[in-house]
C-alpha positions in Angstrom: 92.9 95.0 74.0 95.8 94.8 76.8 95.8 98.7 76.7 92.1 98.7 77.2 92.4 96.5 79.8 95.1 98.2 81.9 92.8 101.9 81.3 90.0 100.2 82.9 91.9 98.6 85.7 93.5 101.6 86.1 90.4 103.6 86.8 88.8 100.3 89.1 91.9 100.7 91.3 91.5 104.5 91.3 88.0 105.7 92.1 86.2 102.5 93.9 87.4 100.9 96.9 85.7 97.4 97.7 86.6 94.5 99.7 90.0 92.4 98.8 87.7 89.4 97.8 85.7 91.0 95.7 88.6 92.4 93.7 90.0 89.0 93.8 87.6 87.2 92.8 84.5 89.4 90.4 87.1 92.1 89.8 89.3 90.2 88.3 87.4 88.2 86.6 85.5 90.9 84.7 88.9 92.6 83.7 91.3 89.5 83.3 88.7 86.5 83.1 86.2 88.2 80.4 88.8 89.2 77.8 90.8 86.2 77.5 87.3 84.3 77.5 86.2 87.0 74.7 89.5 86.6 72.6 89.1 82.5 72.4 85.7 82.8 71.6 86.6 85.3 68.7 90.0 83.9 67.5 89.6 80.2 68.2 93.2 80.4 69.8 93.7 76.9 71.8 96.6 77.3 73.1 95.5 79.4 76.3 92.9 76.2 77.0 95.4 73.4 76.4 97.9 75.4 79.4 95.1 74.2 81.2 94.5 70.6 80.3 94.0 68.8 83.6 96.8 66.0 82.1 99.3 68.4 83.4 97.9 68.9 86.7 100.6 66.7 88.7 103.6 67.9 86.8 102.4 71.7 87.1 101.6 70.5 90.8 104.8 69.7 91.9 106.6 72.2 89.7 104.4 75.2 91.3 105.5 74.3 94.6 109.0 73.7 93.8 109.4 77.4 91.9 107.1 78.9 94.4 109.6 77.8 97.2 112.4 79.3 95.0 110.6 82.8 94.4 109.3 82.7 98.4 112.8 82.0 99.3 114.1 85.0 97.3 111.0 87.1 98.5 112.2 86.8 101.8 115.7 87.6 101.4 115.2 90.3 99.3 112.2 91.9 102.2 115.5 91.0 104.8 118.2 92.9 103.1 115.6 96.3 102.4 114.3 96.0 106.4 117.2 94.8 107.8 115.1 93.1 110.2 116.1 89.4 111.8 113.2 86.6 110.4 111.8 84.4 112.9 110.0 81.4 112.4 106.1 81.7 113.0 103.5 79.5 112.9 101.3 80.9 110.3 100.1 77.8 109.3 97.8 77.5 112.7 96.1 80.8 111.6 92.6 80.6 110.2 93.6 84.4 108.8 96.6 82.5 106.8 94.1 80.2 105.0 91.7 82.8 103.9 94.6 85.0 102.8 96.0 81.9 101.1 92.8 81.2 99.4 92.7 84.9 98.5 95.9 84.8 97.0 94.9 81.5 94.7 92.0 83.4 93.3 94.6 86.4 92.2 97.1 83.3 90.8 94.5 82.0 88.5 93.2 85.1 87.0 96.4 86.6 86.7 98.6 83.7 84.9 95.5 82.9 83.1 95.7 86.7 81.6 99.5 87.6 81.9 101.1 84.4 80.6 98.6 81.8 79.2 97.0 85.1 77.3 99.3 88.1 77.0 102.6 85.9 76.6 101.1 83.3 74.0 99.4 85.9 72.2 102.8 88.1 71.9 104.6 84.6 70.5 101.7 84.2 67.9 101.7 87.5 66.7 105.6 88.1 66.9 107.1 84.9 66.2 110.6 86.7 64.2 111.4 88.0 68.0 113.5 86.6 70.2 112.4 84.5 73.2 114.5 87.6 75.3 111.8 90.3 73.9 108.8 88.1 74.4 109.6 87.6 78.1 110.8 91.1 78.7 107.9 92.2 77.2 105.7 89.7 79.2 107.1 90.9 82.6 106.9 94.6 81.7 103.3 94.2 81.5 102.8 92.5 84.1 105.0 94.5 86.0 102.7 97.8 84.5 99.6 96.2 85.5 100.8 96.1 89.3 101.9 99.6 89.3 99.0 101.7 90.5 98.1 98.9 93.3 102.1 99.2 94.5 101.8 103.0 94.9 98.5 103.3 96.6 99.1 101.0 99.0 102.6 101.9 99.9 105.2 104.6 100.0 106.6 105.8 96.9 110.4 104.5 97.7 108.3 101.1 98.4 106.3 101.2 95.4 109.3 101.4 93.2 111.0 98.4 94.9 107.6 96.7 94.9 108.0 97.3 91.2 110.8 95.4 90.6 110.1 92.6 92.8 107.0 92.7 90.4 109.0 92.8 87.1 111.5 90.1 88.2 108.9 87.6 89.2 106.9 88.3 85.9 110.1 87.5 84.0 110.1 84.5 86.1 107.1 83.6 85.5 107.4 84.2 81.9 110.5 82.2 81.5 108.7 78.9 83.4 105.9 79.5 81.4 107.5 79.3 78.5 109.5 76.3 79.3 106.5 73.9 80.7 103.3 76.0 78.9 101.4 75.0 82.6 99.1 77.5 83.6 98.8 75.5 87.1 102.5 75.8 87.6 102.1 79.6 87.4 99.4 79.5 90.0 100.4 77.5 93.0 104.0 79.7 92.5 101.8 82.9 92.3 100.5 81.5 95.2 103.3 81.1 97.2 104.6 84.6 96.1 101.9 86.6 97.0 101.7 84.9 100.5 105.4 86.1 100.7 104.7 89.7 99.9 101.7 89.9 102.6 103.8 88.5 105.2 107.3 90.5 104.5 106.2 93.4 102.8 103.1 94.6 103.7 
C-alpha cells in the first residue's frame, strides 16, 4: 500500500500543478487521509485512533511545542551554517501571510504524522515486531524522507534538494523516535508545525 501511495503521489507532484492549499488540504487527504482511513476500516487496527485520543491533548500540547522549538532551533542553525547569512529577528508574527502559512503548515502536520508515524511507523512495529526499535525508526524516516523527495527537487536546486533531503530524514527520525516514546499524534503535529514554518522562512 505505502508503495502505491508514494507511485500516485509521485505522479500528483509530477504532472498537475494546483494551489498549496489544495494540496494541503484535499490532496493530502485523498493520498494520506483515505488509506489510513481504508486500512482501519479493513484491519480493525486501533492503535492509529488511540494516538489520537483527545485525553492526550495537553501533554501532546505542550510536548509539540517544546520539540518543535528544538527542531526550529536546529532548522535555523543548520539554514545559517549552509547560507552563511547573519539571522535577524523579524516580526513575523504581525503578518497576516504568517498565519495563513501557519495554518497551511498544520493541515500538512496532521495528514502527514497521521500517515508517516501513527500509520506507517505502527504498522512497521505490528508487522515486524523481532526488529529492533533502530530499524523501525530508520525505516520510518526513510520513508518519510522518500515521500518528500520529488517535492525537494522541483522546487529547488539539485545541491538544495539533497540537503533538503536530509533535513527531511533527520526530522523524520526525530519524529519517529518521539513518536515512539509518547505514541501522540498531536505532539507530532504542533512540532511538524513548527518545522515546516522554519523551512519556509530559512529555506525557501
Amino acid at each position: 500500500m505505502i508503495t502505491l501511495v508514494f507511485l500516485l503521489w509521485l505522479a500528483y507532484r509530477s504532472l498537475f500543478t494546483f494551489p498549496v492549499w489544495f494540496d494541503e488540504s484535499v490532496g493530502k487527504l485523498i493520498f494520506f487521509g483515505f488509506p489510513v482511513w481504508f486500512y482501519i476500516s479493513v484491519s480493525n487496527f486501533r492503535d492509529i485512533v488511540d494516538s489520537l485520543d483527545y485525553k492526550k491533548f495537553h501533554r501532546g500540547l505542550l510536548l509539540g511545542i517544546a520539540y518543535g522549538g528544538i527542531f526550529g532551533f536546529a532548522g535555523t542553525i543548520a539554514a545559517y551554517l549552509n547560507n552563511h547569512e547573519a539571522i535577524q529577528a523579524v516580526p513575523l508574527f504581525v503578518s497576516t501571510k504568517f498565519w495563513w502559512e501557519f495554518m497551511l503548515a498544520l493541515l500538512t502536520a496532521f495528514w502527514e504524522s497521521i500517515f508517516f508515524f501513527a500509520f506507517v511507523m505502527l504498522v512497521i512495529q505490528n508487522k515486524y515486531r523481532d526488529w529492533s526499535l533502530l530499524k523501525q525508526v530508520l525505516l520510518t524516516a526513510l520513508i518519510f524522507a522518500v515521500f518528500h523527495i520529488p517535492n525537494n527537487f522541483l522546487r529547488v536546486d539539485f545541491l538544495a534538494a539533497v540537503q533538503l533531503s536530509l533535513l527531511m530524514f533527520a526530522f523524520g527520525l526525530g519524529q519517529a523516535l518521539l513518536f515512539q516514546h509518547e505514541k501522540n499524534t498531536l505532539a507530532l503535529i504542533l512540532s511538524h508545525s513548527i518545522w515546516g514554518m522554519v523551512l519556509l522562512v530559512h529555506w525557501t
